[in-house]
C-alpha positions in Angstrom: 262.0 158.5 223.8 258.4 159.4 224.8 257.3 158.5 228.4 253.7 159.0 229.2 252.2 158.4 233.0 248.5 157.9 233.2 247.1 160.3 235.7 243.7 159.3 236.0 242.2 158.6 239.3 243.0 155.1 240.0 246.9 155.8 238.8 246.2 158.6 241.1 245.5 157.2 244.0 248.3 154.4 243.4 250.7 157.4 243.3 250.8 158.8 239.8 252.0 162.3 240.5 254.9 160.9 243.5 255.8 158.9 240.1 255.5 162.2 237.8 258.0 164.2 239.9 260.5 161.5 240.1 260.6 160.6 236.9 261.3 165.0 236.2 264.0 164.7 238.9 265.5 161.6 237.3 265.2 162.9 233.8 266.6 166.4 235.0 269.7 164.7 236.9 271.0 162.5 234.1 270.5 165.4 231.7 268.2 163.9 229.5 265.5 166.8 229.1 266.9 166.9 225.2 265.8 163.3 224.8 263.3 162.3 226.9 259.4 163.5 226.8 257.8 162.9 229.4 254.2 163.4 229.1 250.8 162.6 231.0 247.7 161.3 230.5 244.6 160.1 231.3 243.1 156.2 231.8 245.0 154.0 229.6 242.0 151.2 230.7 245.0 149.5 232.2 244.0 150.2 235.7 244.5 147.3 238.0 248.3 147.2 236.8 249.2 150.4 239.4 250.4 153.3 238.0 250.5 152.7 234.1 253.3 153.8 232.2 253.8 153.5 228.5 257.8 154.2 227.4 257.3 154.7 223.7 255.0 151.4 222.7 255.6 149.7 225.8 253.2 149.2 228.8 254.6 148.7 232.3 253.1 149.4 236.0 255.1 151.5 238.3 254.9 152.2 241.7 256.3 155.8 244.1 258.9 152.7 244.8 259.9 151.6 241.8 260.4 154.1 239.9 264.2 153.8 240.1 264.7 150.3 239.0 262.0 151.1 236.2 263.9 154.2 235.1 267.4 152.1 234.9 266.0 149.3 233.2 263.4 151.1 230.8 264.9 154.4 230.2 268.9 154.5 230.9 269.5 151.1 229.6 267.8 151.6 226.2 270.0 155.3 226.4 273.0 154.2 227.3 
């Protein structure tokens, strides 16, 4: 599974990095470093969706606050 975070200055400024490092902490914690790639990025021309997120072929919008339900819903369920 490939997870890539735009960080380009609008997802930036929506909290794109806050995002990176809890998606490393979450992916670290479920020991998933052997599966998941997470990667960066820069504008996906998605820009008024928040921080844009793309988990393989699929776009979504994430937020510092949401990063939890997103990674239980788009990462550890597809896992799992």
């Amino acid at each position: 599974m490939k997870i890539t975070v735009c960080i380009g200055s609008s997802c930036h400024i929506k909290g794109s990095r806050q995002v990176v490092e809890q998606l490393q902490q979450l992916i670290a914690e479920h020991s998933l470093k052997d599966v998941v790639e997470l990667t960066g990025t820069f504008c996906m021309d998605r820009c008024q969706q928040g921080v844009c997120v793309k988990v393989d072929d699929k776009f979504c919008s994430v937020s510092p606050e949401t990063v939890g339900a997103f990674f239980k819903s788009e990462v550890l369920s597809k896992l799992g």
